[in-house]
N, C-alpha and C positions, 0 to 999 in steps of 0.2 A: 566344294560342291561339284557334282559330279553329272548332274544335268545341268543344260545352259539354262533352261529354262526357268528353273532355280535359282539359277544368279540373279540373270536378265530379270526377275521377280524382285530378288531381294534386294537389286539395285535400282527399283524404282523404273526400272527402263521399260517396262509393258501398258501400256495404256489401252489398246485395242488389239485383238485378233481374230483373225478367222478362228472355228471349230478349234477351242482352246486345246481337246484331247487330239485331235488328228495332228496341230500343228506340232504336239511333243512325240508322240508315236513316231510323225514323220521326220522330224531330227532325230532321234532315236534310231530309229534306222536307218540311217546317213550314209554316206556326206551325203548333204544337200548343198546344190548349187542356190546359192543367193547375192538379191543384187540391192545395190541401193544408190539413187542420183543426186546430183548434184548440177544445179543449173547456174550457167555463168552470169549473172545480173549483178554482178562486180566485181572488181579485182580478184578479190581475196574471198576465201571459206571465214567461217567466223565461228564461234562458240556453240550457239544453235547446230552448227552443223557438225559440228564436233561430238554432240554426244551420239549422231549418226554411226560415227567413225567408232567408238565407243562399245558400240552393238556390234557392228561388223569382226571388231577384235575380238570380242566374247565366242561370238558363235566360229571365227577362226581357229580361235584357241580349241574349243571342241570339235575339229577339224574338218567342219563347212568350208566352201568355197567359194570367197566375196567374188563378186561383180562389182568393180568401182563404174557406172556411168556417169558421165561429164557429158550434158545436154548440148549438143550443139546447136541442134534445130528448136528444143524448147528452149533452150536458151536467149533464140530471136524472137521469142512470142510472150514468152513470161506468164505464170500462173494468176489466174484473177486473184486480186486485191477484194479485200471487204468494203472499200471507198475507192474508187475513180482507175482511171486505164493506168497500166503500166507506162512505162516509158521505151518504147520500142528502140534499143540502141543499134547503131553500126554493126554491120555485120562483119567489116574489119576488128571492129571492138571486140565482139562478142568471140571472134576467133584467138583473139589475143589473151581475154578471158578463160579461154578454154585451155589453154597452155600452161598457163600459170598454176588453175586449179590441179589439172592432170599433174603436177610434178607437186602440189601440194599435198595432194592423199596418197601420191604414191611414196611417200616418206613417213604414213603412218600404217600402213598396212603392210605384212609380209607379202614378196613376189616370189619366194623358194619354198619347195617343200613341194609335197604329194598336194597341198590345198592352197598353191600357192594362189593369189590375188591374180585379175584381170582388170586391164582397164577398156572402157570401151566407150565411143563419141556415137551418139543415135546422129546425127547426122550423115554417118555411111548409109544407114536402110533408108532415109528420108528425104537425103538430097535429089533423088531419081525418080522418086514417086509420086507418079502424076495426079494429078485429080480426081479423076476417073477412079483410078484404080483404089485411092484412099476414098473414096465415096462408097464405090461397089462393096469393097473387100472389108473395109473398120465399119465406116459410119452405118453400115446397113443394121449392124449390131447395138447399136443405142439410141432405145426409146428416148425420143425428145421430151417425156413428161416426166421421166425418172431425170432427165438430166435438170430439167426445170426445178425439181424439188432440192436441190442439191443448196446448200445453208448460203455459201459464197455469192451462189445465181440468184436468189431468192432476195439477197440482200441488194443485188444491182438492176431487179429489175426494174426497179423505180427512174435512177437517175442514170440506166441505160449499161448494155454490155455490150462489146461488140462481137463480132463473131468469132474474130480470131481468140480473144480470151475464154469465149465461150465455148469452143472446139479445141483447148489447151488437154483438157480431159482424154481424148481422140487418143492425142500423139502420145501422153504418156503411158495409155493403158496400150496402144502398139508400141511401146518398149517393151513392155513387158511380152506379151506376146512374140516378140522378135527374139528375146533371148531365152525363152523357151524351147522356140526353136533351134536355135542355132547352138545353146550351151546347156540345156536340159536345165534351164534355171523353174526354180517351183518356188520362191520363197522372195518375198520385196519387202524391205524393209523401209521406214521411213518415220516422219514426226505425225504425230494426231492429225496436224491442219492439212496432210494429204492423204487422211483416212478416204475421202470417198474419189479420190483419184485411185487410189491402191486399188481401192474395193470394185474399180469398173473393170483396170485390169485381169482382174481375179473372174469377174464376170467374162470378159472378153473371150479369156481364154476356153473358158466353160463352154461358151457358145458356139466360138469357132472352132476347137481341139477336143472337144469333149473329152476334156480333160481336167483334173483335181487341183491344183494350187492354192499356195497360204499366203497370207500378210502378217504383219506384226508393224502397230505403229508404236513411238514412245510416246511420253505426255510432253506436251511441253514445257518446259524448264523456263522458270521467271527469276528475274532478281529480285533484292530485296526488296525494292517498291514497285513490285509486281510487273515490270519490262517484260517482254521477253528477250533472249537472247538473238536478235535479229539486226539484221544489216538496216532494215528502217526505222531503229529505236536507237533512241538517244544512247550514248555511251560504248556504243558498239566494239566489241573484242575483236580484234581482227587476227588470224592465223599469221596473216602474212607480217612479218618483222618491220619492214617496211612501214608500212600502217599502224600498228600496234608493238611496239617494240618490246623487247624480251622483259624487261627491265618494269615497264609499266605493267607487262601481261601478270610479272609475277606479284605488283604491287595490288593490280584487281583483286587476286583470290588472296593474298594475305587480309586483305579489306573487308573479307567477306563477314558477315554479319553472321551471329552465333546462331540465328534463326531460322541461315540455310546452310549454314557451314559442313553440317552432317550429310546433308541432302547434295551439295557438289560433291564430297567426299566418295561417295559412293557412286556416283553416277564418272567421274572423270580420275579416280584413282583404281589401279588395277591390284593394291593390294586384299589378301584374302581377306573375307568378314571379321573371325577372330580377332584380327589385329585391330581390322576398325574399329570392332565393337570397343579393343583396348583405348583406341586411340579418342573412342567416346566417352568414358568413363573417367578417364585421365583429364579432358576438358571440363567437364563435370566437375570434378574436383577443385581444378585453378584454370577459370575459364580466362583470367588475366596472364594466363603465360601462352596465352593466342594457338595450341599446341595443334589443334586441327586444321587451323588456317595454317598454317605454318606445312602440314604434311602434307595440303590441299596446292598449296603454292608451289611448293619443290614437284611434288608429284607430277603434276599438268605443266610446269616449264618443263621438266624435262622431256615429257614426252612429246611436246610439238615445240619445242626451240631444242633444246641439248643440254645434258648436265652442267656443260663447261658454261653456257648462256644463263643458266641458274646459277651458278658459282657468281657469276658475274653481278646479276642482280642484287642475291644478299651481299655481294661487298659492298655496293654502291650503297645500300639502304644503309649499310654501318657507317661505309665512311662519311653520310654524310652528317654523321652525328658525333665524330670525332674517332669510331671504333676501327677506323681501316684508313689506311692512308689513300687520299684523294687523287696522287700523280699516281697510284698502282695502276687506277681506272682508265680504260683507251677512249679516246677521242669518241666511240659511238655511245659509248656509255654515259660517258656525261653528257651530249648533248640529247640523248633519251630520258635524262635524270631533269636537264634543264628544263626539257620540251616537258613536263609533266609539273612541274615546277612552275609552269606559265612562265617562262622568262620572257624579261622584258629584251626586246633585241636593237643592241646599240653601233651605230659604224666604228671600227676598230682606228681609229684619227689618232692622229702624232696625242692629243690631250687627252687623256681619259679622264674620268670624272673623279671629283675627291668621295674617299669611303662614304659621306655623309650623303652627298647627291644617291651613291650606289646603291644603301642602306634602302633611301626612300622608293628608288626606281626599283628596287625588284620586292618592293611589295611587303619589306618585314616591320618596318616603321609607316606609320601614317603622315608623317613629316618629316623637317631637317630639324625641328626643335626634339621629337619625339625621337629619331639617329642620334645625335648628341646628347640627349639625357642618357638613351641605353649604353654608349659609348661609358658617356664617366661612370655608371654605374659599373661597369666590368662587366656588359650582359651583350656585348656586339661581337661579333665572329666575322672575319674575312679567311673563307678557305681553313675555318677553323681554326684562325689561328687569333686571339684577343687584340681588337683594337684598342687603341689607347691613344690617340694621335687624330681626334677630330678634323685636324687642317689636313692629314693627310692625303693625295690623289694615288692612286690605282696605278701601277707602273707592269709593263709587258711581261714581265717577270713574276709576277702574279697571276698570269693566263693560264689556267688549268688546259691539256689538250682538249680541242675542238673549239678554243676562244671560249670555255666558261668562264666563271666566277661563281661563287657562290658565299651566298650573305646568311649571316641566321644572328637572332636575339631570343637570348636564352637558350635553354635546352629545347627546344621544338619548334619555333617558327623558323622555318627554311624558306628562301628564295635563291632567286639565281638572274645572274647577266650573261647574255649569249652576244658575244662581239663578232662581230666580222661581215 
């Protein structure tokens, strides 16, 4: 495909925009400088924000020029919620936040080239700017009755807003305006739920520059029991390895359900349509050889952890079913294998427990009676290897690194002991 806009279509990534035909004209007749934020209200970026990063590669690859912002100042204020205030953190936190994020996008975007990426903190234009002059100069430009009608305000006017969340609108549509100025940006990219933030900047500028600008929001992307991908929903993907480890990030999208599995596909794989459409059709066919979660998985580890960190992961999922050997795997691995495993965690004491206690403790047996029935049956597994020896205790020389262990009955029930 040879317009973005085409892609960005075919891969589900358009949900809203300004003047549909001006916005492709004016890519079309490019570069266009575009930008898109990212506000610190936690450690880590997450998934939601990832299909952000997503768009911005797209429109890269047809040689736009991203803006990465990293909110420092929205960042201390936080966008209204559909239910109750934010949580206003430190503003040592939120600097700390901003650090992390900044060196998280800038490992997903190009910084060379003729379109190479910027990064920029709205904290530089906003830390200096007095009241006045954000009163006089922004706010004189937004109707208070347009702002009232806005879905988020409407929904808090009951159980109350305050102002700071209420004037959150202000500061992001003077970003936008700021880096108009300063980098000739026309073009803001973002998720639906800040369609009418986008859309005041786009105003702002109109008013004050008498001048032209686009938006493009995406739809929001939900899981399969209709989450969204967000940092305040249950299950949350977290970017950062730390948080969400390589290992589990790749076991999310191997898990993914055949009902959105097409739909991640296209939205977080940058291979060409063709091949998906192959790789859909092939699913279609043996939808039990998982073939699209599987290209869904590799694809999205490697591009925010590393090949080698996918390499990692599918060894761990074999080994732990006997198809790869368990001591190949390094100490962070198994203990990201254990941590998803729900290990139970035990003091690493001169005694360790015999296999039967271990069995029970990490959750593959229901009891010591139900450990020693799978034991004589030839259906218990220590580190994969067949117990046979019910009286047996657990000795240090059975420590997989990072103090695991790992239990399973049968072929599929897996658990794990994390010592130390």
């Amino acid at each position: 495909m040879t317009d973005v806009c085409d892609e960005l279509t075919w891969r589900g990534l358009i949900a809203h925009s300004t003047d549909a035909d001006a916005l492709r004209a004016h890519l079309a007749n490019g570069p266009v400088t575009f930008y898109v934020g990212f506000d610190p209200t936690a450690p880590s970026i997450h998934m939601g924000n990832l299909v952000q990063i997503m768009v911005a590669r797209a429109l890269q690859r047809a040689g736009h020029r991203p803006i990465l912002l990293v909110g420092g100042s929205t960042g201390l204020i936080g966008d209204p919620k559909q239910a109750g205030e934010r949580i206003m953190n430190p503003v040592e936190q939120v600097a700390e936040w901003v650090a992390r994020i900044r060196e998280q996008v800038s490992r997903l975007i190009s910084f060379e080239g003729d379109n190479a990426a910027i990064l920029v903190n709205n904290y530089d234009w906003t830390a200096d700017l007095s009241t006045l002059d954000f009163l006089r100069d922004v706010g004189k430009h937004f109707p208070v009755n347009r702002m009232l009608d806005r879905e988020v305000v409407k929904a808090r006017l009951e159980s109350g807003i305050s102002f700071t969340e209420f004037s959150y609108v202000l500061l992001q549509s003077l970003d936008y305006r700021e880096l108009f100025r300063r980098h000739g940006c026309t073009l803001q990219t973002g998720g639906s739920d800040q369609w009418g933030n986008i859309t005041a900047g786009v105003e702002l500028i109109r008013r004050s520059e008498a001048a032209k600008v686009h938006a493009l929001a995406t739809p929001l992307l939900t899981k399969a029991d209709g989450a969204k991908f967000g940092k305040t929903e249950s299950g949350t993907v977290w970017l950062d390895p730390a948080m969400t480890s390589p290992y589990a990030f790749h076991q999310f999208f191997l898990n993914s359900e055949d009902a959105k599995v097409l739909e991640y596909l296209r939205v977080f794989s940058e291979r060409p349509p063709a091949e998906l459409d192959e790789i859909a059709a092939r699913s279609a066919e043996a939808p039990h050889l998982r073939i699209a979660q599987r290209a869904l998985a590799d694809d999205v580890t490697d591009l925010v952890h590393s090949p080698a960190e996918r390499q990692a992961a599918t060894q761990a999922a074999q080994a732990l079913f006997g198809r790869a050997e368990l001591r190949d795997l390094t100490a962070d691995t198994l203990r990201a294998v254990a941590s998803e495993l729900g290990a139970a965690a035990l003091p690493a004491g001169p005694e360790l427990p015999t296999v039967v206690d271990a069995l029970e403790a990490s959750g593959v047996v229901a009891s010591k009676s139900a450990a020693r029935r799978a034991i004589a049956e030839g259906g218990a597994y220590l580190n994969n290897v067949k117990i046979t020896d019910p009286t047996a205790r657990l000795s240090a020389a059975e420590m997989l690194p990072g103090g695991v262990v790992l239990l399973r009955r049968g072929r599929r029930t897996v658990g794990a002991l994390q010592f130390g």
